[in-house]
N, CA, C and O atoms as a printed pandas DataFrame, in Angstrom:
     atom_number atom_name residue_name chain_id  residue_number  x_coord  y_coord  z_coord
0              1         N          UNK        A               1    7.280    2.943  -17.761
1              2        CA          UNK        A               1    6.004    3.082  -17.081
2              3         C          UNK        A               1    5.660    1.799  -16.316
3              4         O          UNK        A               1    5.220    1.934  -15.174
4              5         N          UNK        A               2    5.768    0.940  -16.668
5              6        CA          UNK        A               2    5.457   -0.354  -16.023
6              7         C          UNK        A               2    6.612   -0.893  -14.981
7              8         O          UNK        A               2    6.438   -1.722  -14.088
8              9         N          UNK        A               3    7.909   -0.172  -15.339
9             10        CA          UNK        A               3    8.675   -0.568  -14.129
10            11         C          UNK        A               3    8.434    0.562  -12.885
11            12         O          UNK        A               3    8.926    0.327  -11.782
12            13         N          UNK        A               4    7.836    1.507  -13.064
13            14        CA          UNK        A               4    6.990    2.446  -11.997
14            15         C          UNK        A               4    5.719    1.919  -11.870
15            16         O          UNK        A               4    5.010    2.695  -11.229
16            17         N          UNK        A               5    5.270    1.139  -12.141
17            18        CA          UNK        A               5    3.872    0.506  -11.871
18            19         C          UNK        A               5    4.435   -0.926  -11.016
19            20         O          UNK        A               5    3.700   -1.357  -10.127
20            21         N          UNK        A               6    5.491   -1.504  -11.250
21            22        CA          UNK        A               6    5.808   -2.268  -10.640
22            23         C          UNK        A               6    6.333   -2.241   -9.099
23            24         O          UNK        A               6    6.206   -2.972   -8.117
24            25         N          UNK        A               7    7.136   -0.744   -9.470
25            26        CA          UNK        A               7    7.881   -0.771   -8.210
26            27         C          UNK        A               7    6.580    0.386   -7.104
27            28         O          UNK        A               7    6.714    0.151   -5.903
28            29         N          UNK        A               8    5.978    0.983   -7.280
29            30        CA          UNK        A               8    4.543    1.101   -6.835
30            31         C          UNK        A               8    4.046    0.275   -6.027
31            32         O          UNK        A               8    3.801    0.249   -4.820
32            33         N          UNK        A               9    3.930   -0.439   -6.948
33            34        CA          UNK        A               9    2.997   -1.883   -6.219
34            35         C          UNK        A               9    3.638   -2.505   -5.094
35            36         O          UNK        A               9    2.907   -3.097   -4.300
36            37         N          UNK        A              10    5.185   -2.467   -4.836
37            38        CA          UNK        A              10    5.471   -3.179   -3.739
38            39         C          UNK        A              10    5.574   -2.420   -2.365
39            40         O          UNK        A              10    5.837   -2.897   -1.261
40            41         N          UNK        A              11    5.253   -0.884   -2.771
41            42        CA          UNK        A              11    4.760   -0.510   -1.570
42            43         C          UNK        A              11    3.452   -0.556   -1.148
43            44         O          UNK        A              11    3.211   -0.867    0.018
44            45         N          UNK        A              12    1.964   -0.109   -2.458
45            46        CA          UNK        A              12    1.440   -0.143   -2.303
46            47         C          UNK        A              12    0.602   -0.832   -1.364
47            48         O          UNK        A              12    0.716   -2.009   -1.021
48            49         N          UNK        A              13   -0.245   -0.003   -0.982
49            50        CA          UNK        A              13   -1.238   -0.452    0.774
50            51         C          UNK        A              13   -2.134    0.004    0.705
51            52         O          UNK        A              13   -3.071   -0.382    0.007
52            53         N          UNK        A              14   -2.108    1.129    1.529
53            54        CA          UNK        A              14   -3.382    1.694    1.624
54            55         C          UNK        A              14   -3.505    3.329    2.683
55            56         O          UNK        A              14   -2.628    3.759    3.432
56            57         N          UNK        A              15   -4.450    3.760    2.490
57            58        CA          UNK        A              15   -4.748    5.073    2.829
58            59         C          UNK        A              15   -5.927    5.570    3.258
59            60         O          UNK        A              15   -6.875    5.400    2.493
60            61         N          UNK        A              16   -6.195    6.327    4.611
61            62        CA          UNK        A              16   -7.135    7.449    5.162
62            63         C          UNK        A              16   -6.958    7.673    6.412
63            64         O          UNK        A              16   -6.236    7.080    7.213
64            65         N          UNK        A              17   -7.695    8.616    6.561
65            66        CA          UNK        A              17   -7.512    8.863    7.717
66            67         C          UNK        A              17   -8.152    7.805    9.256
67            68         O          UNK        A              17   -8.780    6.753    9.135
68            69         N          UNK        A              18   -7.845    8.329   10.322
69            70        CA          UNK        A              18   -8.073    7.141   11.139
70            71         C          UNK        A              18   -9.223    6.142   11.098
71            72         O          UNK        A              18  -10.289    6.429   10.553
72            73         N          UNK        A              19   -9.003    5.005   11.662
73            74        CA          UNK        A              19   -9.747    4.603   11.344
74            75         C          UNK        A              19  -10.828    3.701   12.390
75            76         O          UNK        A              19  -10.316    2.723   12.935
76            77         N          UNK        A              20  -12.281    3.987   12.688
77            78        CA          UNK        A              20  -12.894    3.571   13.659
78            79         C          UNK        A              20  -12.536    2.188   14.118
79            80         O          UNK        A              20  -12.125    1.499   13.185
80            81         N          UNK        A              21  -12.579    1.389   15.636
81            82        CA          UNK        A              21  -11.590    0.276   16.093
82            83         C          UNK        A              21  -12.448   -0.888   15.587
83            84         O          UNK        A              21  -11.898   -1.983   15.466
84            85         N          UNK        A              22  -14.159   -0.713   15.181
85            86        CA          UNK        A              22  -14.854   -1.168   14.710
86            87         C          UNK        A              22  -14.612   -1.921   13.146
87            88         O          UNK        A              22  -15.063   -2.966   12.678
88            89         N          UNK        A              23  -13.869   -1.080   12.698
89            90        CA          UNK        A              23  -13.885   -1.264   11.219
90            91         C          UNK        A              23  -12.336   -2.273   10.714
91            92         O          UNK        A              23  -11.274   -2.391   11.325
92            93         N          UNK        A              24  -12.525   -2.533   10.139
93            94        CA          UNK        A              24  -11.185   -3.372    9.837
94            95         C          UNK        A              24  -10.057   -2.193    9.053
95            96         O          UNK        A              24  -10.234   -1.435    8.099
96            97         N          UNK        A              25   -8.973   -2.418    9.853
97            98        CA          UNK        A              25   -8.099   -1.665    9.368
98            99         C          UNK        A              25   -7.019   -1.633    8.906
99           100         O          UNK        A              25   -6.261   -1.955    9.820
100          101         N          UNK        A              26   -6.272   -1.370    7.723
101          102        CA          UNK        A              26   -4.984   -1.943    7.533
102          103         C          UNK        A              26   -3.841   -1.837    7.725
103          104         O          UNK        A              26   -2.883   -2.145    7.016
104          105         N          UNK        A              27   -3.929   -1.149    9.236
105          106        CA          UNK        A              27   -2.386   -0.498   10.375
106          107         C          UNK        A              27   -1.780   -2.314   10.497
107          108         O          UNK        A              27   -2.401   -3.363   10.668
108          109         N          UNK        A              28   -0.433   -2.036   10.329
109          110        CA          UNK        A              28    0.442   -3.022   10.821
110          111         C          UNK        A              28    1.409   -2.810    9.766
111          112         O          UNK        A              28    1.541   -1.902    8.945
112          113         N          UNK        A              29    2.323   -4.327   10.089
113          114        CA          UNK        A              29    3.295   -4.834    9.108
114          115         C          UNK        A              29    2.567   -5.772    8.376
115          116         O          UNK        A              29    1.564   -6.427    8.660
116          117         N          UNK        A              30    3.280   -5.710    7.356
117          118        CA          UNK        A              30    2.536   -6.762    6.076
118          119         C          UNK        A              30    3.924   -7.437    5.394
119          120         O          UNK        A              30    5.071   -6.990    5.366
120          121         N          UNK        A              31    3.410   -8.589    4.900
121          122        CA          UNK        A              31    4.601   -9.272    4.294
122          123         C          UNK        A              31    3.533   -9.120    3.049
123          124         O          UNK        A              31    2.305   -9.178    3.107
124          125         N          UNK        A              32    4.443   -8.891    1.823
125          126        CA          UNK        A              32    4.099   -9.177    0.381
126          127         C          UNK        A              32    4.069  -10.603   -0.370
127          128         O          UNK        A              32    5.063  -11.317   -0.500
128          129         N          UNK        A              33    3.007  -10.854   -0.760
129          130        CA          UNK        A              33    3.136  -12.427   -1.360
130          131         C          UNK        A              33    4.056  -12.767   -1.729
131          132         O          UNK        A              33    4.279  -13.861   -1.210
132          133         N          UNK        A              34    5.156  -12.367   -2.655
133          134        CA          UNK        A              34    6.325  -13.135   -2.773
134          135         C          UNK        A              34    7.350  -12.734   -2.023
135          136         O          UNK        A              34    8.537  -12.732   -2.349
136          137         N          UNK        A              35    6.838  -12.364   -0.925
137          138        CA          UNK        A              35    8.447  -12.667    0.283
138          139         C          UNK        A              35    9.198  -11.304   -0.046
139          140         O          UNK        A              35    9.954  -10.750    0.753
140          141         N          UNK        A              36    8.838  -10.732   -1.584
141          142        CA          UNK        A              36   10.024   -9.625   -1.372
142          143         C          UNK        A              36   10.263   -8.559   -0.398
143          144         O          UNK        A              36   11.423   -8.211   -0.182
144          145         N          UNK        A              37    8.985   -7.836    0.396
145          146        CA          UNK        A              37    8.928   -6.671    1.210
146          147         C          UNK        A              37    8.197   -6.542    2.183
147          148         O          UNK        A              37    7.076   -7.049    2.237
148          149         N          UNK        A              38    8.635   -5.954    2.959
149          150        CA          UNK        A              38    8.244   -5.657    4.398
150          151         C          UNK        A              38    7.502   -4.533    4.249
151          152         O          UNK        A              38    8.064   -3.907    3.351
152          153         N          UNK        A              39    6.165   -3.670    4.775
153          154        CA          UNK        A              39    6.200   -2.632    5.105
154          155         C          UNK        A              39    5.482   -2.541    6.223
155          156         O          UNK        A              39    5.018   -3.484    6.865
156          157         N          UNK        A              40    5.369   -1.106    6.514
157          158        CA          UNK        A              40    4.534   -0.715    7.530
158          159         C          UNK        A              40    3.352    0.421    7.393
159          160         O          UNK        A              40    3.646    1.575    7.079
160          161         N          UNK        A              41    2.132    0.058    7.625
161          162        CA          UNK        A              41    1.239    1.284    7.634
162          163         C          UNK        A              41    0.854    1.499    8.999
163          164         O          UNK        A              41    0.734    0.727    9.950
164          165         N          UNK        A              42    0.670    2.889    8.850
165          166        CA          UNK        A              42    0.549    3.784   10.039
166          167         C          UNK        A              42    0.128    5.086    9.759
167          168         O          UNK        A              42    0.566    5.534    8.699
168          169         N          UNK        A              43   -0.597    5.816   10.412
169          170        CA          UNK        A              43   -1.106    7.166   10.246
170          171         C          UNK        A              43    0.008    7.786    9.952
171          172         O          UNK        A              43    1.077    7.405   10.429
172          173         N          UNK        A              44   -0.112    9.163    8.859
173          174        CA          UNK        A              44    0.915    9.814    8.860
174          175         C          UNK        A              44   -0.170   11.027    8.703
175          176         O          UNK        A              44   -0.945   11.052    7.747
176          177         N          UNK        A              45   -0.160   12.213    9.904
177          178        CA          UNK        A              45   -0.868   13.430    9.708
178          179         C          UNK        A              45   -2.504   12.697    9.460
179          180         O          UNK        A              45   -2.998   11.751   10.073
180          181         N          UNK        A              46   -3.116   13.550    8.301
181          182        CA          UNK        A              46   -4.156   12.946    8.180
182          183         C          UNK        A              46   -4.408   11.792    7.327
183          184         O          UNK        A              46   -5.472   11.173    7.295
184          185         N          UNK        A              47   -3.234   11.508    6.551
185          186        CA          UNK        A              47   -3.215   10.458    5.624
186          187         C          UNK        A              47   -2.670    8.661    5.765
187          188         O          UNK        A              47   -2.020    8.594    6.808
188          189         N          UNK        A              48   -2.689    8.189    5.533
189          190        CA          UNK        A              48   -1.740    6.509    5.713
190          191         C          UNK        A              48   -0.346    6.977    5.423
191          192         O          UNK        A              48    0.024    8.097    5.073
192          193         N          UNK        A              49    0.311    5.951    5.627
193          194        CA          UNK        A              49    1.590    5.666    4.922
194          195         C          UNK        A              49    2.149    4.745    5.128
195          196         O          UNK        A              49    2.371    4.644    6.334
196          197         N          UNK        A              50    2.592    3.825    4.469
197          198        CA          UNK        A              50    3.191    2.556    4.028
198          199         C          UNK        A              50    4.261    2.597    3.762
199          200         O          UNK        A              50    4.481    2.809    2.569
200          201         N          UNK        A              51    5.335    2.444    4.581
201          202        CA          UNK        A              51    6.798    2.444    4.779
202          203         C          UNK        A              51    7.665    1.135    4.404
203          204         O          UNK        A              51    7.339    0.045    4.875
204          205         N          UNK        A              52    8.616    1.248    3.670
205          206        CA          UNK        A              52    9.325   -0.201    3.304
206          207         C          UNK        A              52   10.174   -0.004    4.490
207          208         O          UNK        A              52   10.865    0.941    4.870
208          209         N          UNK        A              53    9.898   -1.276    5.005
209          210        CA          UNK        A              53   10.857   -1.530    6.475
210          211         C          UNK        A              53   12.044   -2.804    5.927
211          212         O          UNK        A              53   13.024   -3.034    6.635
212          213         N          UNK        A              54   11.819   -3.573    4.606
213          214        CA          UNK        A              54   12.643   -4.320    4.323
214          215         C          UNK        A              54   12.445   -4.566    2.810
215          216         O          UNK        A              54   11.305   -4.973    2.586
216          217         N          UNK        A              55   13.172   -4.449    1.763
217          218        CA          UNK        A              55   12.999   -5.110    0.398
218          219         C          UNK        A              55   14.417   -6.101    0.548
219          220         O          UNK        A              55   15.468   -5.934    1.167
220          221         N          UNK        A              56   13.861   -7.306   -0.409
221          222        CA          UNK        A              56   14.757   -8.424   -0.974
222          223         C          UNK        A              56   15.418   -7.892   -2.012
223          224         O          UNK        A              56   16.649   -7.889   -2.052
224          225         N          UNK        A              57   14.623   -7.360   -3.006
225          226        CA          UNK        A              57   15.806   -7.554   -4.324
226          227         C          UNK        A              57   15.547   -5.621   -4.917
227          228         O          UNK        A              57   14.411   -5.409   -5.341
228          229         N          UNK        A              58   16.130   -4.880   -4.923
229          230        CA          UNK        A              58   15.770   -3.490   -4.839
230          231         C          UNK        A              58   16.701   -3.716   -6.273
231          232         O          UNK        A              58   17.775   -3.258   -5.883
232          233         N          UNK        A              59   16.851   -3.991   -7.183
233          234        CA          UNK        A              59   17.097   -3.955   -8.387
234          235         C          UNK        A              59   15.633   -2.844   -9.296
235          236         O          UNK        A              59   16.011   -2.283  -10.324
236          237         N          UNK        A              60   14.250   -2.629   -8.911
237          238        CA          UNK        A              60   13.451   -1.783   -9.240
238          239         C          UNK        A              60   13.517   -0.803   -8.900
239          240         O          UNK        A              60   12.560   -0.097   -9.217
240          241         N          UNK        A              61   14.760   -0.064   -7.975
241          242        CA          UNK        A              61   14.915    0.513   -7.499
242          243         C          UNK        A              61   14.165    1.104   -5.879
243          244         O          UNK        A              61   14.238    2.213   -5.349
244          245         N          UNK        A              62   13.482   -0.124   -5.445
245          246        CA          UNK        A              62   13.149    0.016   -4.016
246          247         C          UNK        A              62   14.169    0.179   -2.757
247          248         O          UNK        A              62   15.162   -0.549   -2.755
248          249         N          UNK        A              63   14.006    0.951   -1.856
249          250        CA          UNK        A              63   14.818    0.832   -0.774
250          251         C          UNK        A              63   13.639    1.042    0.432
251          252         O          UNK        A              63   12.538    1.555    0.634
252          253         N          UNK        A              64   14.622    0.320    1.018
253          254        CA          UNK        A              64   14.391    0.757    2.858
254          255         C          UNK        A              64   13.976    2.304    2.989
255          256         O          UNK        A              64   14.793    3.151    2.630
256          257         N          UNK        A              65   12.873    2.645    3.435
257          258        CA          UNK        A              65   12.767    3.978    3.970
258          259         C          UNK        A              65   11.677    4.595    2.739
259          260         O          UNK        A              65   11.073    5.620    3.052
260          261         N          UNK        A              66   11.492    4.188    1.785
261          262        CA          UNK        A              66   10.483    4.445    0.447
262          263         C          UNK        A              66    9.266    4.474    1.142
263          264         O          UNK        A              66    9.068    3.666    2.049
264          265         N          UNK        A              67    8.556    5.180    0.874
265          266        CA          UNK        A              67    7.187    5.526    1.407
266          267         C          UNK        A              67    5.784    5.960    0.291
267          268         O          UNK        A              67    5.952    6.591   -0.752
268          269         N          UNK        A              68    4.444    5.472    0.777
269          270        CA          UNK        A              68    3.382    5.684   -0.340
270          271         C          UNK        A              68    2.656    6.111    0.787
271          272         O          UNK        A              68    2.548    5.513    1.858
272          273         N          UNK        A              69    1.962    7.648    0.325
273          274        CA          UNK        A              69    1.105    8.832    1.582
274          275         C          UNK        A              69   -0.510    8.479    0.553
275          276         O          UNK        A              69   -0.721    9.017   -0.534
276          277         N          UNK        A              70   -1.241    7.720    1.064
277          278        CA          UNK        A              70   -2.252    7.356    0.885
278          279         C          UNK        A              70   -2.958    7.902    1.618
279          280         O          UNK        A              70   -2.895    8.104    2.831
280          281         N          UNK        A              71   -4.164    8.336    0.332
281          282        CA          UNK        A              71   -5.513    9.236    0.945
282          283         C          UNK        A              71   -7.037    8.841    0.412
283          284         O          UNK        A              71   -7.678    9.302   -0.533
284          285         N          UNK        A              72   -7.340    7.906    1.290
285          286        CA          UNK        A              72   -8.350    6.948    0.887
286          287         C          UNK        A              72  -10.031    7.193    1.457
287          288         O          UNK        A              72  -10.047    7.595    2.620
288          289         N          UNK        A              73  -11.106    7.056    0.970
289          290        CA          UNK        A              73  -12.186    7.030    1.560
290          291         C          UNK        A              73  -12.900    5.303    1.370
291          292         O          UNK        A              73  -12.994    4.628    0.345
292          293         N          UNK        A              74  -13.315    4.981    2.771
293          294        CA          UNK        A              74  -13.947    3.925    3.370
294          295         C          UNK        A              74  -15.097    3.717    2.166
295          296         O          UNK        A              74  -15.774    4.732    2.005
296          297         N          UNK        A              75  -15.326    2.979    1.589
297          298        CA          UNK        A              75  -16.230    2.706    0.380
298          299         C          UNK        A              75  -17.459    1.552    1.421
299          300         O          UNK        A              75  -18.674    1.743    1.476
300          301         N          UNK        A              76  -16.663    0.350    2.175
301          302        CA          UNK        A              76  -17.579   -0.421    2.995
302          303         C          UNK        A              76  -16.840   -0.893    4.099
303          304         O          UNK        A              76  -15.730   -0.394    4.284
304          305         N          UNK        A              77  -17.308   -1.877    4.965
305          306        CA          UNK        A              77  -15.876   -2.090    5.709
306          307         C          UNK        A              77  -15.148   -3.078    5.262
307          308         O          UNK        A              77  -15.696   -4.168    5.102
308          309         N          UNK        A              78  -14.212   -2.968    5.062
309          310        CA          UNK        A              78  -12.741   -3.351    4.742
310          311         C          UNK        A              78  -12.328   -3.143    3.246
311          312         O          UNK        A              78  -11.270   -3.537    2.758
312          313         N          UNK        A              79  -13.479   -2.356    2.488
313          314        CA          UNK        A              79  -12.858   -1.716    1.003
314          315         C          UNK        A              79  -12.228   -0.048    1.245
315          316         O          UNK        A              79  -12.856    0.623    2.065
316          317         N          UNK        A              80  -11.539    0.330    0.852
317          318        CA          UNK        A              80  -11.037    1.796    0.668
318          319         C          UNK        A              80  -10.378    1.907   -0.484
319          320         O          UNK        A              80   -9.551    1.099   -0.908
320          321         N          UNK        A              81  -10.812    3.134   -1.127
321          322        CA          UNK        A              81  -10.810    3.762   -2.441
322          323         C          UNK        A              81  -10.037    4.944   -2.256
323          324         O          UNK        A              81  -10.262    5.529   -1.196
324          325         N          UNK        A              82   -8.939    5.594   -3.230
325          326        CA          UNK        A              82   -8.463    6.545   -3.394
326          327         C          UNK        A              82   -7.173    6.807   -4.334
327          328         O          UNK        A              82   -6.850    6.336   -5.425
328          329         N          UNK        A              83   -6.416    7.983   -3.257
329          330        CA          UNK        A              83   -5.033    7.546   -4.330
330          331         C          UNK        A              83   -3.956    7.396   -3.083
331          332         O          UNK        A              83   -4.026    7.329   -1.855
332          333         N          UNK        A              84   -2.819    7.378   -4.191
333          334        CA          UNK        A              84   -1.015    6.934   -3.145
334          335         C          UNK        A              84   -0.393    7.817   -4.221
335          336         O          UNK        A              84   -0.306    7.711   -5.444
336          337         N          UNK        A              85    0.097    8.927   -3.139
337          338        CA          UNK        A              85    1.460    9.424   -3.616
338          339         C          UNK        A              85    2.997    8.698   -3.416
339          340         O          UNK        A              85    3.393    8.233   -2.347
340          341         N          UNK        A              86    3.518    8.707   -4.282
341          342        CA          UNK        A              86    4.949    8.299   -4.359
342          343         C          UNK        A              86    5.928    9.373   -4.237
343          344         O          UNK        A              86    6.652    9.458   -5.229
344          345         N          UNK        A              87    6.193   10.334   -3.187
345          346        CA          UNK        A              87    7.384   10.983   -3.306
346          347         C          UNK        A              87    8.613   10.491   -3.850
347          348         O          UNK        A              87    8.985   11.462   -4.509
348          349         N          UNK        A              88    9.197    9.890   -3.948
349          350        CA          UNK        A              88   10.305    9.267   -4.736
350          351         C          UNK        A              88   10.496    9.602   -6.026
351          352         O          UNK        A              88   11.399   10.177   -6.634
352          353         N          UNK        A              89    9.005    8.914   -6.446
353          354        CA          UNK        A              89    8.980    9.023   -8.170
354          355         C          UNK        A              89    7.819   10.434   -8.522
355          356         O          UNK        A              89    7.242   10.673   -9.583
356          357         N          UNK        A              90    7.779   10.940   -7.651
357          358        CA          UNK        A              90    6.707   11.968   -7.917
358          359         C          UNK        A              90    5.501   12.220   -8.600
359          360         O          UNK        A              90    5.127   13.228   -9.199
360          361         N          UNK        A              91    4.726   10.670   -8.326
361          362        CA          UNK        A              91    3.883    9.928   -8.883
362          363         C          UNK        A              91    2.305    9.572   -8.357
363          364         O          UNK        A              91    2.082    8.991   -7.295
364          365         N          UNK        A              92    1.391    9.970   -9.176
365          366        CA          UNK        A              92    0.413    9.568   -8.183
366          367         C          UNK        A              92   -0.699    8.475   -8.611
367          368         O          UNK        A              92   -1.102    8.484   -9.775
368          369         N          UNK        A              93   -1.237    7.466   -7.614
369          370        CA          UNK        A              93   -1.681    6.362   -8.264
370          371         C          UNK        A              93   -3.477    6.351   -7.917
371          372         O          UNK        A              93   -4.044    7.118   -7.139
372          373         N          UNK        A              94   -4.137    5.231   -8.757
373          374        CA          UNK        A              94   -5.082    5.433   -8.280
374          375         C          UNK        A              94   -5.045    3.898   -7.077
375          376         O          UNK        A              94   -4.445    2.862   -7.365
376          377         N          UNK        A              95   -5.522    4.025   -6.274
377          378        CA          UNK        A              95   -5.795    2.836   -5.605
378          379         C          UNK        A              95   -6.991    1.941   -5.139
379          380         O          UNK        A              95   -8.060    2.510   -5.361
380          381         N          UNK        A              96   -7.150    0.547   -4.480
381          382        CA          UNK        A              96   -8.112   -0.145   -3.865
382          383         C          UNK        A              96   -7.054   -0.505   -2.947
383          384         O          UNK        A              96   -5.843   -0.376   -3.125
384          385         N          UNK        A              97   -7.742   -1.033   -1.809
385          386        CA          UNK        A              97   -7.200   -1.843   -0.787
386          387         C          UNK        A              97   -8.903   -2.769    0.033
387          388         O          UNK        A              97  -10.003   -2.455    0.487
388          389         N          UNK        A              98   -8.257   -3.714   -0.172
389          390        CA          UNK        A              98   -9.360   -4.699    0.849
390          391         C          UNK        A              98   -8.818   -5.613    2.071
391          392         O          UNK        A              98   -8.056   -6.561    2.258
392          393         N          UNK        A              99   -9.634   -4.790    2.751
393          394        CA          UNK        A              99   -8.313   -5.801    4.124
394          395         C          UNK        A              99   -9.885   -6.640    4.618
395          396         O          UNK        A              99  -10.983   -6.101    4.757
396          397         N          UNK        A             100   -9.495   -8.245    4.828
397          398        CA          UNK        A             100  -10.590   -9.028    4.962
398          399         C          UNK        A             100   -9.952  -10.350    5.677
399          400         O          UNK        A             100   -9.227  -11.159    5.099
400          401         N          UNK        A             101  -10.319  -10.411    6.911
401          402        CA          UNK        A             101   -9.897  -11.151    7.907
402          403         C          UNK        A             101   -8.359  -11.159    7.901
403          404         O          UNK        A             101   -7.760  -10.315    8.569
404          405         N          UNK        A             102   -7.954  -11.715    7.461
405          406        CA          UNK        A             102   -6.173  -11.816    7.657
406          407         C          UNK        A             102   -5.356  -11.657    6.494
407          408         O          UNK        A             102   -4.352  -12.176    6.006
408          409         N          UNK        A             103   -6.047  -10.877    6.273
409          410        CA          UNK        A             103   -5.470  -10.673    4.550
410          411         C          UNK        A             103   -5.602   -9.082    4.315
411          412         O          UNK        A             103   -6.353   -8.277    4.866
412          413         N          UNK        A             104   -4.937   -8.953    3.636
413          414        CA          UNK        A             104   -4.656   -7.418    2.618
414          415         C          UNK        A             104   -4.789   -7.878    1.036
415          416         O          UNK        A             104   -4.353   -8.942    0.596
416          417         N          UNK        A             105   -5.492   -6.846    0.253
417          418        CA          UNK        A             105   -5.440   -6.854   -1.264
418          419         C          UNK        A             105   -5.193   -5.648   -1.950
419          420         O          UNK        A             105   -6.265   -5.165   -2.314
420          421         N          UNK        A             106   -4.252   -4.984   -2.266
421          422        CA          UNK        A             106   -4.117   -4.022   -3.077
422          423         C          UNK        A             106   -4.392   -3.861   -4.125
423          424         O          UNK        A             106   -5.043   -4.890   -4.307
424          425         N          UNK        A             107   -4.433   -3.058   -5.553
425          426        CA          UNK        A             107   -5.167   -2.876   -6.642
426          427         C          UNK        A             107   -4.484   -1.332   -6.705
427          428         O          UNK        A             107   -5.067   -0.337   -6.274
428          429         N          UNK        A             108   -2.965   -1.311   -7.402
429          430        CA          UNK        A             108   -2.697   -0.057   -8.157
430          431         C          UNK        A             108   -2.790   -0.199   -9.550
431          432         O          UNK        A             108   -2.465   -1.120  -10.300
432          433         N          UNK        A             109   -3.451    1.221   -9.799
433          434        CA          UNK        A             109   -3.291    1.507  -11.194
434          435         C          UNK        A             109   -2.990    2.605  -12.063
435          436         O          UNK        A             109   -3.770    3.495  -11.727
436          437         N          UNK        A             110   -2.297    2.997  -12.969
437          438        CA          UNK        A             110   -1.980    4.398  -13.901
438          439         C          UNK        A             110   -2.597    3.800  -14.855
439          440         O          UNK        A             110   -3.058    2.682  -15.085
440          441         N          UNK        A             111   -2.423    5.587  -15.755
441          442        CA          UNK        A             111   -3.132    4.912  -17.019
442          443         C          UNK        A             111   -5.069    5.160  -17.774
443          444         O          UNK        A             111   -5.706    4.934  -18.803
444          445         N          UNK        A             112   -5.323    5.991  -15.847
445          446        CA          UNK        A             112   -6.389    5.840  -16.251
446          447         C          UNK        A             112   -7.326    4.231  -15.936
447          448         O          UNK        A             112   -8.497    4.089  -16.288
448          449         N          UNK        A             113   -6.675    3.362  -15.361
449          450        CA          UNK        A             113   -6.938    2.432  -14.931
450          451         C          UNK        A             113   -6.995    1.469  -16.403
451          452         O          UNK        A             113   -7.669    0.491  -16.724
452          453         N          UNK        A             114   -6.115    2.139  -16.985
453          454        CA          UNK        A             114   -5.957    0.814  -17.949
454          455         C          UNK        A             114   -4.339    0.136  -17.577
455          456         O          UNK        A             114   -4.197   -0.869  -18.274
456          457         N          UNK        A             115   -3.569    0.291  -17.031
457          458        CA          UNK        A             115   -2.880   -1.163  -16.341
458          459         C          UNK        A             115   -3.051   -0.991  -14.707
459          460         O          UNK        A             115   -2.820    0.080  -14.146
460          461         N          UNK        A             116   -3.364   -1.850  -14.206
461          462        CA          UNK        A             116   -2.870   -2.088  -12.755
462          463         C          UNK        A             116   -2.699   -3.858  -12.564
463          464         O          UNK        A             116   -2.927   -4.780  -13.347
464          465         N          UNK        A             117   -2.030   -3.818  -10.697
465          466        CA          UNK        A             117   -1.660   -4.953  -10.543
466          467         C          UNK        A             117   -2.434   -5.134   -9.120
467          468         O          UNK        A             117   -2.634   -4.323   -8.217
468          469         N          UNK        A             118   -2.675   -6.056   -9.216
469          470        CA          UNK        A             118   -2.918   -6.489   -7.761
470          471         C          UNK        A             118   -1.991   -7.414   -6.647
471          472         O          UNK        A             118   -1.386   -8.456   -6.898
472          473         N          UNK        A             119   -2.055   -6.893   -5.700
473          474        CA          UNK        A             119   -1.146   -7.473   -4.624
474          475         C          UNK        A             119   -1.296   -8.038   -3.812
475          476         O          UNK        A             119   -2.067   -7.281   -3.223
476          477         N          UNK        A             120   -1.121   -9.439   -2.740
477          478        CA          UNK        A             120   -1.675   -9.631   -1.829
478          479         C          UNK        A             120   -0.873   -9.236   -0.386
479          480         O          UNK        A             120    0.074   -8.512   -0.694
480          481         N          UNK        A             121   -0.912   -9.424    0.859
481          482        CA          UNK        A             121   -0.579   -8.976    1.819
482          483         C          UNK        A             121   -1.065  -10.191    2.775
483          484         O          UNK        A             121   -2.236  -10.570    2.824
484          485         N          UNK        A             122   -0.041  -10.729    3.501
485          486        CA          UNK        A             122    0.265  -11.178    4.855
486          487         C          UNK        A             122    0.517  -10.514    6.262
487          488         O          UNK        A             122    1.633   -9.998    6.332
488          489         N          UNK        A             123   -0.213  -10.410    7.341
489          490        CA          UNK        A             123    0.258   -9.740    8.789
490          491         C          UNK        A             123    1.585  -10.557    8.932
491          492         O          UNK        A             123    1.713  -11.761    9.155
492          493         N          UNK        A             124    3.063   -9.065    8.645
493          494        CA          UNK        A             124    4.077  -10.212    9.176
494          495         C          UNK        A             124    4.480   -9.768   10.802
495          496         O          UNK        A             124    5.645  -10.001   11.125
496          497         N          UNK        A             125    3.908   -9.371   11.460
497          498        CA          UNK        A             125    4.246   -9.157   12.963
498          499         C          UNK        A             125    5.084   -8.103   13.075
499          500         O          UNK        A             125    5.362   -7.373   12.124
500          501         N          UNK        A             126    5.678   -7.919   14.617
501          502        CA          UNK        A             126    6.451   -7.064   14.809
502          503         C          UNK        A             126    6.448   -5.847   14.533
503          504         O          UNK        A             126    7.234   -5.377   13.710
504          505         N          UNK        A             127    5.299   -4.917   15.367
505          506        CA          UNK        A             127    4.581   -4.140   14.733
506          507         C          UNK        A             127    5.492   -2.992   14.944
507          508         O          UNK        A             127    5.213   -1.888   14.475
């Protein structure tokens, strides 16, 4: 359970539908605080999705092409609340995301929200 809570988390991002140009939003590439992963969010249909465009050490079983279909509602601007499906692991999480000036913060959790992790997020370019 915790190595699916782990490997979760390094996709984990964020999720909803579009989002006003007003509001802070968390479309782009992101680098993960420890350097391990690349992804990308981008609308998918009506939901997010957060695409691994690069992992370092896929020993958790991450790869290239792993995806989290996040379906989030705007709580304030730059908080969003909801969940992330994991097709892979056929898993569904609860989530936070706070995107706040140049930063991303994730917050997955199972369990009922008795474990989660939090993540931070870097804009790594190259959109």
């Amino acid at each position: 359970m915790l190595k699916a809570a782990a490997a979760f988390c390094s996709l984990a991002i964020v999720g909803c539908a579009a989002l006003a140009a007003q509001e802070r939003s968390p479309n782009g590439v992101w680098l993960r605080d420890d350097g391990n992963a690349r992804v990308r969010i981008a609308s998918c249909g009506s939901n997010l999705c957060a695409t691994n465009l690069w992992i370092k050490d896929t020993s958790k079983g991450e790869e290239v092409g792993d995806k989290l279909i996040m379906s989030l509602d705007r709580q304030s601007d730059g908080i969003l609340t909801g969940t992330a499906f994991d097709p892979k692991r056929n898993r569904t999480y609860d989530i936070t995301v706070i995107v706040s000036g140049n930063t991303l913060k994730t917050r997955g959790c199972i369990l009922a929200g008795l474990l989660c992790r939090d993540v931070n997020w870097t804009p790594a370019g190259g959109g």
